[in-house]
N, C-alpha and C positions, 0 to 999 in steps of 0.2 A: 504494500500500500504506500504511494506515494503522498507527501503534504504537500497543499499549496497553499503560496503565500502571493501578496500582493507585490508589485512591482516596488513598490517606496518600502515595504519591507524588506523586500530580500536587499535593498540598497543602502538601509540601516545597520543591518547587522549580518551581510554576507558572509564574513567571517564565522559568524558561528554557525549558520546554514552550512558553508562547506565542513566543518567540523561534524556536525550532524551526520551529514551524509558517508562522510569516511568512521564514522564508527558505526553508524547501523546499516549500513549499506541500501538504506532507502534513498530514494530519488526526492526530491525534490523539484517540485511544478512551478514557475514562477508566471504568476497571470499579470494581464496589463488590460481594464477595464472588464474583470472579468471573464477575458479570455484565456486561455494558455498558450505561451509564445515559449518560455525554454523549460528544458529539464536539466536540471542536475543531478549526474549521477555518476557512481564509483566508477572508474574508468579499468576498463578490463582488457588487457595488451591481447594482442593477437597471436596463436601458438602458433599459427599456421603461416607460412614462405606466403608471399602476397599470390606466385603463380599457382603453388597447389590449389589458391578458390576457384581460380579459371581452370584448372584442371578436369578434363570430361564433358568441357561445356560444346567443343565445337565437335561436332559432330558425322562432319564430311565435310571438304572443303571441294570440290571436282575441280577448278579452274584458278589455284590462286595467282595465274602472274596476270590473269584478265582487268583488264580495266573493269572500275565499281562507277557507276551512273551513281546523280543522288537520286535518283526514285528505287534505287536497291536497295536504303538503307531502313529495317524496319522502323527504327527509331522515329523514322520523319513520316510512317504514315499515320 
């Protein structure tokens, strides 16, 4: 369960919110008019080589020295 606090709060006493959070490992919501704009939370380093994540992801490539169009990129449709 995370707590939220208001923008002028977490800005008062940030210091002890990141304290907070590094010892219970709760996150922290920080809202601005009621919304929620950041978290803070225990930051947890990454075990994994950044290429073992892409690892498995492509799946057949048939053509890589082909020219890429941009209407090939799914990203953009």
């Amino acid at each position: 369960m995370s707590t939220q606090v208001s923008k002028s709060q977490f800005k008062a006493k940030a210091l002890e919110f990141f304290r907070q959070v590094e010892a219970s490992g709760e996150s922290v919501v920080v809202t601005d008019h009621g919304q929620a704009k950041l978290e803070i939370r225990p930051y947890i380093p990454q075990t994994r080589k950044p290429l073992d994540v892409l690892r498995g992801s492509v799946l057949r490539f048939d053509n890589p020295t082909a020219p890429i169009a941009e209407g090939d990129w799914e990203a953009l449709k």
